[in-house]
C-alpha positions as CSV (number, residue, x, y, z in Angstrom):
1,X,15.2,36.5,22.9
2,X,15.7,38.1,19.5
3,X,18.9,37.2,19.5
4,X,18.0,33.5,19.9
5,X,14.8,33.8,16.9
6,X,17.8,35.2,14.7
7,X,20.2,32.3,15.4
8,X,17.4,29.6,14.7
9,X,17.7,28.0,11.6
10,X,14.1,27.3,10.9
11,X,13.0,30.7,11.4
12,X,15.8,32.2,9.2
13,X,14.7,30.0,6.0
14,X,11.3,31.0,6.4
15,X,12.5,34.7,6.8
16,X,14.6,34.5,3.6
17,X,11.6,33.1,1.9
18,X,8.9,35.5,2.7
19,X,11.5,38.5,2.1
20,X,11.9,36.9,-1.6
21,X,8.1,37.2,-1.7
22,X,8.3,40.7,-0.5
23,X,10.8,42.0,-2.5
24,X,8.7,40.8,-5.7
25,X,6.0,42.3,-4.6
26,X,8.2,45.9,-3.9
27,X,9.1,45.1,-8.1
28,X,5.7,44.8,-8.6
29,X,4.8,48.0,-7.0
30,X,7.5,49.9,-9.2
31,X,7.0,48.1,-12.0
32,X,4.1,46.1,-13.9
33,X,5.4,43.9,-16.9
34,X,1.8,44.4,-18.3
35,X,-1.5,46.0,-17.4
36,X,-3.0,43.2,-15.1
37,X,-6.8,43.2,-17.0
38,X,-5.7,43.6,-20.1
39,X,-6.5,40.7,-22.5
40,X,-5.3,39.7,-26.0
41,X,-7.8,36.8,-27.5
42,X,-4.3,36.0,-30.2
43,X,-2.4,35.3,-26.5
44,X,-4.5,32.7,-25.0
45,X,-2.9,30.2,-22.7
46,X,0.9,31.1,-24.3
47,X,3.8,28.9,-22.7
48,X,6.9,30.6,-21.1
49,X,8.5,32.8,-23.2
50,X,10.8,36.2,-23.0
51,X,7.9,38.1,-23.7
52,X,5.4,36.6,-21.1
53,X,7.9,34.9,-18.4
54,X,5.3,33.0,-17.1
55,X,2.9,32.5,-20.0
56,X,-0.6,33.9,-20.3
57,X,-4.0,32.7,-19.0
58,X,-7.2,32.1,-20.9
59,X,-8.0,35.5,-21.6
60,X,-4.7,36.3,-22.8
61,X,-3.5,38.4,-19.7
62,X,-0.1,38.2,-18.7
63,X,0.3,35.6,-16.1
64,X,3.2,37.4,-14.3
65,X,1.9,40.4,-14.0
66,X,-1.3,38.7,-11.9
67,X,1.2,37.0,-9.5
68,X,2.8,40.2,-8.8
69,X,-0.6,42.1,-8.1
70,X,-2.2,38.9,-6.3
71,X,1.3,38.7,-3.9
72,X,0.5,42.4,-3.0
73,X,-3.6,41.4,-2.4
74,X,-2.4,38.4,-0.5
75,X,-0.1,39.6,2.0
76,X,-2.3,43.2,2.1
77,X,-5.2,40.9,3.6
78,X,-3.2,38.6,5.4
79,X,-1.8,41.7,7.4
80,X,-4.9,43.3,8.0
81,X,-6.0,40.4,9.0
82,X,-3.4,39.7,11.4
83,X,-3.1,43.1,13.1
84,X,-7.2,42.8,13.7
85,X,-7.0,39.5,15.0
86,X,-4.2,40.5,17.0
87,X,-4.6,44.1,19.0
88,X,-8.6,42.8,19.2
89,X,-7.6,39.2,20.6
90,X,-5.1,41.6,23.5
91,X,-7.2,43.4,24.2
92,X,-10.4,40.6,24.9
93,X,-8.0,38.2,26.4
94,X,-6.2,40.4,28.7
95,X,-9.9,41.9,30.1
96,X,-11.0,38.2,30.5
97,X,-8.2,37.2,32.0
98,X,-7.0,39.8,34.3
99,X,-10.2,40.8,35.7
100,X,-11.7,37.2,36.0
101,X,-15.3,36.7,36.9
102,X,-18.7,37.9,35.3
103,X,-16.1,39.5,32.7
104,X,-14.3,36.1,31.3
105,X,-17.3,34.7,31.5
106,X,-19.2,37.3,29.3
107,X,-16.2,37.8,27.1
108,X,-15.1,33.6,26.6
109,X,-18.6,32.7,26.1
110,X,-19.2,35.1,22.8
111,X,-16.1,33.8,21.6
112,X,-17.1,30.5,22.1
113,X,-20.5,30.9,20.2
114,X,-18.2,32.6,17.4
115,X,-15.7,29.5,17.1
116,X,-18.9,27.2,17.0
117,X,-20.0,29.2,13.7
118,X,-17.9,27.8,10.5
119,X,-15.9,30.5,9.2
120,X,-17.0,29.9,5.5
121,X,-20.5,30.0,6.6
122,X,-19.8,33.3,7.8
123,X,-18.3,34.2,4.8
124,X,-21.3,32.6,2.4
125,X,-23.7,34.7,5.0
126,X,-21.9,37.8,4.1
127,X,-21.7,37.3,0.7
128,X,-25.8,36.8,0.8
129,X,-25.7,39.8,2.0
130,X,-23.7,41.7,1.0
131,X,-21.9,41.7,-2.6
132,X,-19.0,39.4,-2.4
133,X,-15.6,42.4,-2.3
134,X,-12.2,42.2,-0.8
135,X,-13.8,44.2,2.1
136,X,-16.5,41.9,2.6
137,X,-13.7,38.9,2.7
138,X,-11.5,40.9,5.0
139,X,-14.4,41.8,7.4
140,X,-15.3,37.9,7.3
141,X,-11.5,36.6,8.1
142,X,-10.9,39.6,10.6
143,X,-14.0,38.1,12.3
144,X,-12.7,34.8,12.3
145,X,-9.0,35.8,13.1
146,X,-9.8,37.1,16.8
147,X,-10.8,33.4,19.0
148,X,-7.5,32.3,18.6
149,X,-5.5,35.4,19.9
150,X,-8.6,36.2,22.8
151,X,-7.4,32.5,24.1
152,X,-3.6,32.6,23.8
153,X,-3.8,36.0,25.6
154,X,-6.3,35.2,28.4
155,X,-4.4,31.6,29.3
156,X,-1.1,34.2,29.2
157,X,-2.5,36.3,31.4
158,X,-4.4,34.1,33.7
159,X,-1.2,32.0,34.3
160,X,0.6,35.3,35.1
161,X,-1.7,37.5,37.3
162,X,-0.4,35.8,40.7
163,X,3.0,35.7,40.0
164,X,5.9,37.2,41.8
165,X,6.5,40.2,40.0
166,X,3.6,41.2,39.3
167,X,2.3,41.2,43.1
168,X,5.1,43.7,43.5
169,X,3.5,45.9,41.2
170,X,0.6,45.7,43.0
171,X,2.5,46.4,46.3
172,X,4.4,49.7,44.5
173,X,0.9,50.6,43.1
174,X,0.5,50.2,39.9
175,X,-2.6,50.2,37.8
176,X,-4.0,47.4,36.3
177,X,-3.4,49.3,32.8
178,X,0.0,49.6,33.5
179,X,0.2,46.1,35.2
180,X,-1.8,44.3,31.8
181,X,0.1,46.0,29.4
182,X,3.6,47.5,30.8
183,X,4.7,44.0,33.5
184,X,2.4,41.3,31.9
185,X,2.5,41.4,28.4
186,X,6.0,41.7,27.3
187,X,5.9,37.6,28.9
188,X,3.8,36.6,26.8
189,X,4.7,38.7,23.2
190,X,6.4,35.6,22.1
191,X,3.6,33.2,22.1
192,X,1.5,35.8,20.3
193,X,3.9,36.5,17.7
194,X,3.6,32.4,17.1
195,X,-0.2,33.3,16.8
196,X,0.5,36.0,14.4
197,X,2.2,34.1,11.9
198,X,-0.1,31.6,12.1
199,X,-3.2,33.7,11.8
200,X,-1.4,35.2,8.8
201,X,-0.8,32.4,6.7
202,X,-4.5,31.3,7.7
203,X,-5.7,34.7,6.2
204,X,-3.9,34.3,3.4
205,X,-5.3,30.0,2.7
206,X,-8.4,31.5,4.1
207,X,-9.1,34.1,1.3
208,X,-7.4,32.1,-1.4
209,X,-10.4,29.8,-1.0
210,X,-12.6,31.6,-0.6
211,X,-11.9,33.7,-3.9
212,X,-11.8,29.8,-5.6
213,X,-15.2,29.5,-4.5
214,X,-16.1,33.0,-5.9
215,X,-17.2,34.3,-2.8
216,X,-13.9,36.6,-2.3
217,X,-11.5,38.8,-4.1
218,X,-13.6,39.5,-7.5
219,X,-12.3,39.9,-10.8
220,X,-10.5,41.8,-12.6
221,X,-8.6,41.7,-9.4
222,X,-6.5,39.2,-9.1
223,X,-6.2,36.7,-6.8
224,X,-4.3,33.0,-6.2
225,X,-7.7,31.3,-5.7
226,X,-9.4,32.9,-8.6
227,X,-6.2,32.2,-10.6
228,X,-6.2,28.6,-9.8
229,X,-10.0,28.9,-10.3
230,X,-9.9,30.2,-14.1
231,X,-6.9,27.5,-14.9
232,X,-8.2,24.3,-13.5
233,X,-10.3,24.2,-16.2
234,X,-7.0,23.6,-18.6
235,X,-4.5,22.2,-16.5
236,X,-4.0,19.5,-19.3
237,X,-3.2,21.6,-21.9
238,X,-1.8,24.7,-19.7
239,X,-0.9,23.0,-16.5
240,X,1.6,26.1,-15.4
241,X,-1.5,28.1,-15.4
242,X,-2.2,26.3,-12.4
243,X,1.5,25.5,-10.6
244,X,2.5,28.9,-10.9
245,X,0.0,30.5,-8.9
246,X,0.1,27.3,-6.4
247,X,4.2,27.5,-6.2
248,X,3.9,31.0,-5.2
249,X,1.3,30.6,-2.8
250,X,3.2,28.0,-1.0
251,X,6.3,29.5,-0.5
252,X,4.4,32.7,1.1
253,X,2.3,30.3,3.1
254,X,4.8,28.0,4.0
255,X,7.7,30.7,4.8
256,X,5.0,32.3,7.4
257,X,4.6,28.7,9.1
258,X,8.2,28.3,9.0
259,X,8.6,31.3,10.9
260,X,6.1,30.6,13.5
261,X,7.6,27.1,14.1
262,X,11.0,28.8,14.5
263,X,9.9,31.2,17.3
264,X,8.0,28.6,19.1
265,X,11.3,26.2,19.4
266,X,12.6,29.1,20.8
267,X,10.2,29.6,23.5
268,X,10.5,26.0,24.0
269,X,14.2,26.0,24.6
């Protein structure tokens, strides 16, 4: 199975792009061109240049040096996200749909009131709440992240419980722990890891917006929404203010999708 994601074209592009992404973040974490908040009034909206590689923004802050921290916010969330969405989702889905009954019942029907709730009213609610923070944005997306992987996992499951192999578990003895998680999982790992990078990407579009509508990552951190958020307002006279940040968000979103689509030709083939 690995063998057959690492000979797939598709996936390998989008692997190659999100390592590029990575390994500027890595730089970024060794090394900061310029302190992120600081601002120079003389620098406002500078082109490209040797000194400032990707220009400056409105308050004279060093665009690069915002793209480097807002890759290292981006994928921070997007993997928090994920892994919540993801060991929460198993574990819901796999109760549902081994055990059946009163139990997937219980469990599918809270899920289903949660997916009927708009994710960005969840957000705006918390942010009513609660002052708008990166933790209040992750707590929101983690929330949002978990319906998706609770259904992949429980249709897994439930189209797996009867099967051959796993009635000779039963026969041997096993537990259902060991049953769920040792004979039935492994089977379905694949279409989760689809799910993952999915849900990742989503975290990351998610948040991005959400910080655009100022209801998310708050300054002076930065972040591709609020970046895209400060520039709109000059894209005529400074329109890389506003590619920039989109360019870089689309190749981390888009090499994430790429990977997803590349395992689930696999599982298709």
């Amino acid at each position: 199975m690995i063998k057959k994601i690492w000979e797939n074209k598709t996936f390998v592009v989008g692997f190659c792009m999100f390592s590029f992404i990575i390994l500027i973040m890595v730089l970024g974490l060794i090394h900061l061109p310029y302190d992120y908040e600081a601002t120079d009034s003389s620098l406002k909206l500078k082109g490209l240049s040797i000194v400032h590689l990707f220009g400056t923004d409105n308050l004279g802050r060093d665009v690069l040096s915002r793209i480097l921290v807002g890759i290292r916010i981006s994928v921070l969330i997007g993997f928090i996200v994920m892994i919540f969405g993801l060991v929460t989702g198993l574990i819901l889905g796999s109760i549902a749909g081994w055990f059946g009954g009163f139990i997937d019942a219980f469990i599918m029907k809270l899920i289903s009131v949660q997916m009927a709730f708009p994710g960005i009213l969840l957000a705006l609610m918390l942010a009513a709440v609660f002052e708008p923070s990166i933790k209040i944005t992750i707590l929101a997306l983690c929330i949002m992240s978990v319906p998706r992987f609770t259904r992949i996992t429980r249709a897994g499951y439930i189209k797996l419980k009867n099967s051959i192999f796993v009635q000779a578990a039963i026969v041997h003895g096993a537990g259902n722990f060991r049953i769920m998680y040792i004979h039935i999982l492994p089977n379905i790992l694949s279409e989760l890891l689809v799910t993952a990078t999915f849900s990742f990407s989503m975290a990351i579009l998610s948040e991005s917006g959400l910080s655009y509508l100022g209801l998310g990552v708050r300054p002076p951190y930065p972040s591709f929404g609020r970046m895209l958020n400060d520039a709109q307002h000059y894209i005529f006279t400074n329109p890389l203010g506003v590619l920039i940040p989109l360019l870089f968000l689309a190749i981390l979103v888009f090499s994430l999708n790429l990977m997803g689509d590349g395992i689930a030709e696999v599982n298709r083939n």
